[in-house]
Phi, psi and omega in degrees: 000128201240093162273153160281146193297322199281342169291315184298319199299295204302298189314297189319319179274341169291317181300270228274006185087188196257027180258340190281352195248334207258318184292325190269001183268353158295292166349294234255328161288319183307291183320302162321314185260351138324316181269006169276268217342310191283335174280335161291329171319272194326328181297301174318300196314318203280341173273324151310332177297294204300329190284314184288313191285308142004326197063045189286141143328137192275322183285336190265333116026270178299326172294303193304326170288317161300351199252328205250331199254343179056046191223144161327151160306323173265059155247333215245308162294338149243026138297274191339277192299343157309297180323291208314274213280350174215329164269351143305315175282350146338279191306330193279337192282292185285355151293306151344315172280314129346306167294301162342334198095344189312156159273154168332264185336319181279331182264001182260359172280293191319308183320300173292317188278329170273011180072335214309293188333307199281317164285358177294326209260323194273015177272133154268356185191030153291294184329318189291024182253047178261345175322315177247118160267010157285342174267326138347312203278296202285342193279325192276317187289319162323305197289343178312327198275350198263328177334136178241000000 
């Protein structure tokens, strides 16, 4: 047995009246449009990841995001410095850990037990290890013991 959207709207509105039809149907924009939001984010990021990893120049980088993404030049530079400095060497970590042998689980243990997020966003020059990522593995676990 098959309703139609507009019979549901309509139940709703006999149940809850038309102020009770109007709130959840406010409800139901807000969310929609939380999640355009949050899927444009995530869209921007995936673009910069593809740009950065690509060995796009970091200035066309910022253009190509303001010109295609319509977001400001400091909006399209720190898309940029997220990328650079904490999800890309993220990705150089766990790939590494993979060639290691880790399983899916042991590296998302790492990740977590070693902080690596959180030390990537308070770091000015951790990320410049992603070049070596055994040296990258040994800088987050070291500095994790000084973590308090």
């Amino acid at each position: 047995m098959s309703t139609s959207k507009e019979e549901i709207w309509k139940n709703i509105k006999v149940f809850f009246g038309d102020a009770g039809h109007e709130a959840l149907h406010s409800v139901i924009n807000d969310e929609v449009e939380a999640a355009l939001v949050d899927e444009r984010i995530n869209e921007i990021a995936r673009a910069t990841a593809a740009l950065y990893e690509a060995k796009v120049e970091e200035k066309v980088i910022i253009q190509l995001l303001h010109d295609h993404w319509k977001i400001d030049k400091s909006q399209a530079t720190e898309a940029l410095q997220v990328e650079k400095t904490v999800e890309s060497p993220m990705r150089v970590l766990r790939t590494h850990l993979q060639s290691q042998g880790y399983k899916n689980i042991d590296i998302i243990k790492f990740m977590r037990n070693n902080n690596v997020r959180k030390q990537l966003e308070n770091s000015l020059t951790l990320w410049k290890l992603s070049d070596s990522p055994a040296k990258l593995m040994k800088a987050v676990e070291e500095n994790n013991k000084h973590i308090v």
